[in-house]
Structure formats: structure tokens, C-alpha cells
C-alpha positions as CSV (number, residue, x, y, z in Angstrom):
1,X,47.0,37.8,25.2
2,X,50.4,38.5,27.4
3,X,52.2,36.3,28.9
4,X,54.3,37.2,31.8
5,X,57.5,37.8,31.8
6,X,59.6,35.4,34.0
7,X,62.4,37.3,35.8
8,X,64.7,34.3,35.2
9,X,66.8,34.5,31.8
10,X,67.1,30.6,32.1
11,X,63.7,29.6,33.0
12,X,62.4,32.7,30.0
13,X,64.7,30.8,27.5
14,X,63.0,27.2,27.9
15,X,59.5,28.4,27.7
16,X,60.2,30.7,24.4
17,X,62.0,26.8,23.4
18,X,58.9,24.9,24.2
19,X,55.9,27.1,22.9
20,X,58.2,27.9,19.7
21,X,57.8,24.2,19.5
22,X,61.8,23.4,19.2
23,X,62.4,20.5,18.7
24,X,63.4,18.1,21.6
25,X,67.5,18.0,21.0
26,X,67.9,20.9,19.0
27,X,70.7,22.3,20.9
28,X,68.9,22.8,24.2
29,X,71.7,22.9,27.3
30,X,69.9,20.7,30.4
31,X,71.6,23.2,33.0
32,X,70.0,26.0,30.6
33,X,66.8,25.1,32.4
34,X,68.0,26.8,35.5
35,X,67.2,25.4,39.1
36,X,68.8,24.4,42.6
37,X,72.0,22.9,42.6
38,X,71.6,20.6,46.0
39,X,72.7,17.9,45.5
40,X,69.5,16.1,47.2
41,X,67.8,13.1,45.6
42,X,64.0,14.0,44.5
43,X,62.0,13.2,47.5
44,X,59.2,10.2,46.2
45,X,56.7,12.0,49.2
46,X,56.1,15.1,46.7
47,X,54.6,12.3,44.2
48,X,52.4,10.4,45.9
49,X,51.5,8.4,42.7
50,X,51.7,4.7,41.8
51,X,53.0,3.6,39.0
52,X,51.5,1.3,36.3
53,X,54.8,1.1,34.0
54,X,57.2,2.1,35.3
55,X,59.3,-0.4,37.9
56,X,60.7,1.1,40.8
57,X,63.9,1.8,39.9
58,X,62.8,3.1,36.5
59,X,60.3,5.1,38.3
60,X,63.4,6.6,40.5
61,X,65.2,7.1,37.4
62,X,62.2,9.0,35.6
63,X,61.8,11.2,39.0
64,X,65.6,11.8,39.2
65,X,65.4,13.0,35.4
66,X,62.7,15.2,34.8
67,X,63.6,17.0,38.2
68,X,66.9,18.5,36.5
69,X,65.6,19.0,33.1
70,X,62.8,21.1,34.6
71,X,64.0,22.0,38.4
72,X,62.1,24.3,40.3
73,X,63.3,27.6,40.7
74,X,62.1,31.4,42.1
75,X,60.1,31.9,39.0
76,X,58.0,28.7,39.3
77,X,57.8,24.8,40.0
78,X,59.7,22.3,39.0
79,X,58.5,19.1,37.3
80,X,58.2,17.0,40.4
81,X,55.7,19.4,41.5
82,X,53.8,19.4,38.7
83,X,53.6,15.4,38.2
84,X,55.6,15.3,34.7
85,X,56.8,11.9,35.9
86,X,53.2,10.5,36.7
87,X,52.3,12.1,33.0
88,X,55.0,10.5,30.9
89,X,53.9,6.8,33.1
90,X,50.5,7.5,32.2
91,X,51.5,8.3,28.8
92,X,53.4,5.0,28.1
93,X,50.2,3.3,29.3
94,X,48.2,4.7,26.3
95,X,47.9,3.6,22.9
96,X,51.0,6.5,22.4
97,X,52.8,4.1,24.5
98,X,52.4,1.1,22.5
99,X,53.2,2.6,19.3
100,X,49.9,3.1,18.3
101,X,50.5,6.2,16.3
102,X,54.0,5.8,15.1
103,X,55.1,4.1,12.1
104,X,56.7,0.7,13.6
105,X,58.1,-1.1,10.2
106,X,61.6,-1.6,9.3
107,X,63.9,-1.4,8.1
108,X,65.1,0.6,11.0
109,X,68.4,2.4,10.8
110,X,69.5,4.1,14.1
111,X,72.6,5.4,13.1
112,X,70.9,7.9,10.1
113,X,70.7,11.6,10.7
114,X,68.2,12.9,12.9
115,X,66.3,15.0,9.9
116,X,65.5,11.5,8.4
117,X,62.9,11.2,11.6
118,X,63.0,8.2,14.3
119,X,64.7,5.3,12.9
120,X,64.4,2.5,16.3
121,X,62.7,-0.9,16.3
122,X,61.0,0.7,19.7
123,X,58.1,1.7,20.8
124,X,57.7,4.4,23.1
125,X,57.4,2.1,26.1
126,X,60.6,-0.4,25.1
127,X,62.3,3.1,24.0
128,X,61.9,4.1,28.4
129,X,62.2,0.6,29.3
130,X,65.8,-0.2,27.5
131,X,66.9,3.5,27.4
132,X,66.7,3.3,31.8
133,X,68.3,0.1,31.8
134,X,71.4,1.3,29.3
135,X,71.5,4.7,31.2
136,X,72.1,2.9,34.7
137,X,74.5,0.6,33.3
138,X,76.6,3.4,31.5
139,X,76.1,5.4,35.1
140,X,77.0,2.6,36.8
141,X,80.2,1.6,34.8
142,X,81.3,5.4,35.0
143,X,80.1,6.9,38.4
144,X,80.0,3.4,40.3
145,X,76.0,4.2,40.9
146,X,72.8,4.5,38.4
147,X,71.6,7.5,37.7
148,X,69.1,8.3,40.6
149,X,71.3,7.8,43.1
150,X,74.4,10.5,41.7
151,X,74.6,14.0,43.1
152,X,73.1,16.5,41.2
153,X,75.7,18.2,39.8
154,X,77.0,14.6,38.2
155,X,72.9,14.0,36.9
156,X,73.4,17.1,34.9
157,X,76.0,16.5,33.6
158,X,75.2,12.8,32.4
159,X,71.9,14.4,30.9
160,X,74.4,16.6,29.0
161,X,76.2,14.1,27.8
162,X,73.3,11.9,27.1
163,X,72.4,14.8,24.6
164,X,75.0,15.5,22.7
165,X,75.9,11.8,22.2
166,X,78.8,11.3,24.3
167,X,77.8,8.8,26.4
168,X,77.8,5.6,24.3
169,X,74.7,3.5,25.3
170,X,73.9,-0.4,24.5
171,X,71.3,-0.6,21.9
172,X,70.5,2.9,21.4
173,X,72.3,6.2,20.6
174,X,72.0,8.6,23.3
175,X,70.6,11.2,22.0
176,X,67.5,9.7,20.7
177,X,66.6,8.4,24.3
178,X,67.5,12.3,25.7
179,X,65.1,13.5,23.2
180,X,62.8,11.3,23.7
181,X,62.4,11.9,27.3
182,X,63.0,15.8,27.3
183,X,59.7,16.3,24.8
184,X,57.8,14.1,27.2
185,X,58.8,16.6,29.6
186,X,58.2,19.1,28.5
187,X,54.5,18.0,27.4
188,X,53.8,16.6,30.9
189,X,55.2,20.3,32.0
190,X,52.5,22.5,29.6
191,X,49.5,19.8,29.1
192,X,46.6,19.7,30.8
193,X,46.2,18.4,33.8
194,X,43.5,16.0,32.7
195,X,46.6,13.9,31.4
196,X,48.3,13.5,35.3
197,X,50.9,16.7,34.6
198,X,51.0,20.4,35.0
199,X,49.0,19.7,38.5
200,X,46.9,22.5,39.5
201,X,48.0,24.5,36.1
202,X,51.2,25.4,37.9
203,X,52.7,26.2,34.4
204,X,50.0,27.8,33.2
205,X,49.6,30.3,36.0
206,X,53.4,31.0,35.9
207,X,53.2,32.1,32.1
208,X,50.2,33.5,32.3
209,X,48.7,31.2,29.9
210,X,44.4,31.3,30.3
211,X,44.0,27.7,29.5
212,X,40.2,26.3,28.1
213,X,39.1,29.5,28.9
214,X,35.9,30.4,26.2
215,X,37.4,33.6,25.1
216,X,39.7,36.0,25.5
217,X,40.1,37.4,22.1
218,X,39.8,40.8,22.9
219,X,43.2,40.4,25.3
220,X,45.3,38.5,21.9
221,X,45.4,41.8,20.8
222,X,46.9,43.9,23.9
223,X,50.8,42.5,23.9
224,X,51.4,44.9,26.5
225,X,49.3,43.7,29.0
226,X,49.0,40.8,31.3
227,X,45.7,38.7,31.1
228,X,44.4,39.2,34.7
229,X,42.3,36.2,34.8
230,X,43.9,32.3,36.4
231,X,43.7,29.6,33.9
232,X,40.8,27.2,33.6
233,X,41.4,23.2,32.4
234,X,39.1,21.2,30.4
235,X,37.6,19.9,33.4
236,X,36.6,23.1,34.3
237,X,39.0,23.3,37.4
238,X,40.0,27.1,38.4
239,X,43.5,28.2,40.1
């Protein structure tokens, strides 16, 4: 199977990234993701969902977020579009969310290298809810505003430093929360819709990836060629 080619050297980069399966804060620039520059807040009427987790200004926070890790761009949709926000609230939701199927004993030991694996007292749900709360108050203290409510061009660059540890945050280091957050992204991005993201296989179709299709074997083994069928989810749903 082929997947297209995106014309975009920025958009190419972060798919090779994410179906490599680099990890999260490896290194990966936010503004590498490419995308509009307007400085326009992310407008809630393209996500008409409700929220179970998420309070409202974490829910503005989580929109604000994922719309300039993955912006939309010539070569595809952004994650707005595509409902990454309403997949990582589902997500926490979910036994995932509770911690269910992470290792949750002590001792914990947040300042120990990265290699050494996730070393915080939270789960995924206290890791959004207390990572939110010290983002806006660093945001806040710096930029008189929380994060959702700077100019794009000022969200970028608090994501950036967010992931390479500048900013210092209360109760967390930065970079845990950034990585955290940009692999929930990125699954919400690629997953299947079934799990609220990647809405009407708007990824898919843009990498020309054939989703649950039954088989396409015979196409694995063409590299040159473009599979010329739309993807198919779990469900069954077409593009």
C-alpha cells in the first residue's frame, strides 16, 4: 500500500513522526506541524460536542491546544475538524482515564530522566486536570491571560516552551504534561472514529491510509502507487 504524498514538508514531517511511532517529546517543534498563523481563537461552533470531563475553561484550553499542535492547513484538516478534543474528553472518561492500565504505585519521582518511564502520582485525568490549571496560571502570570485566550503566535510559543521545559509549572514538569497531551493528539488525529476523533476518516483519506478495509494485500506490495480506494472504519462507514 502507498500513501500519498502531502505536498507540505511540515505537515509530511509529522505524519512520518507519528506512524514511525516517535515518541511524544522526542524533539518534535509544535510550529513544525505547520498551519495558519491568525491569530483567531478556535471557534467552539466547529465542535458541537459536550463535554463529560472536561470544565469549560479546560475544555477551551484543550480546543485552544490541539488546534496549534495539529492546525489545519492546504494539505488537510486540522484537529478541531477532526474532534481530537472530544477524543482525548472521551478518553479521560475511560478506564485509560482513571489509570486503569498504568502502573499507579510509588514511589514517584518526577524529576528522573524521561527513559526511566512516567514517574507522577497522576492519573491521566488529574495529569489534564492540574496540568490546565498550572498552564493558565504560568500563562496568566507571564502573558496576563490563560492560555485560550492568547494570540496564536504567543500559544505556539508557550506550547514550545511547555516542551522543552522552560516554562516552570506548579506540581509538574512541563514537559511531561506537553507529552502527555501531544500523544493524545496525535491518537485522537489517526484513531478511528469509533473513539469521537479522526471524524469522517479525515486523516485517513489525506494519507491515503484504507482503514478496516478486509484486504488490500496485493496493493502492500506496489510502493509506487496510490491505493485508489476511501477508507472504511470499524463501523463500516465509507468516505
Amino acid at each position: 500500500m502507498s500513501i500519498s504524498k502531502p505536498s507540505s514538508p511540515s505537515r509530511r514531517d509529522f505524519i512520518r513522526n507519528t506512524l514511525a511511532i516517535v515518541p511524544a517529546a522526542s524533539g518534535l517543534s509544535v510550529l513544525a506541524l505547520g498551519g495558519s498563523s491568525a491569530e483567531a481563537a478556535p471557534d467552539p461552533a466547529q465542535n458541537a460536542y459536550t463535554p463529560r470531563y472536561f470544565k469549560p475553561a479546560e475544555w477551551e484550553f484543550v480546543q485552544a491546544a490541539v488546534d496549534r499542535l495539529i492546525p489545519s492547513d492546504a494539505d488537510g484538516p486540522g484537529a478541531l475538524e477532526l474532534g481530537v478534543a472530544e477524543f482525548i474528553d472521551r478518553e479521560l472518561e475511560s478506564d485509560y482515564g482513571h489509570g486503569g492500565l498504568w502502573y499507579m504505585q510509588g514511589p514517584f519521582l518526577p524529576d528522573n530522566d524521561a527513559t526511566l518511564g512516567y514517574q507522577l502520582r497522576f492519573n491521566p485525568r488529574e495529569l489534564y486536570r492540574n496540568g490546565i490549571a498550572a498552564v493558565d496560571n504560568w500563562c496568566n502570570k507571564q502573558h496576563g491571560k490563560p492560555f485560550a485566550q492568547l494570540d496564536t503566535a504567543t500559544r505556539d510559543a508557550v506550547l514550545k516552551q511547555l516542551e522543552s521545559g522552560e516554562a516552570k509549572l506548579d506540581g509538574m514538569p512541563a514537559k511531561t504534561f506537553f507529552a502527555q497531551l501531544l500523544q493524545n493528539a496525535k491518537e485522537g488525529y489517526f484513531a478511528d472514529p469509533l473513539y469521537g476523533g479522526n471524524k469522517h476518516m479525515g486523516s485517513w483519506k489525506m494519507i491515503g491510509f484504507p482503514g478496516a478495509r478486509a484486504d488490500y494485500i496485493d496493493w502492500s506490495e506496489q510502493p509506487d502507487k496510490v491505493y485508489p480506494l476511501g477508507p472504511v472504519s470499524i463501523k463500516g462507514e465509507r468516505a
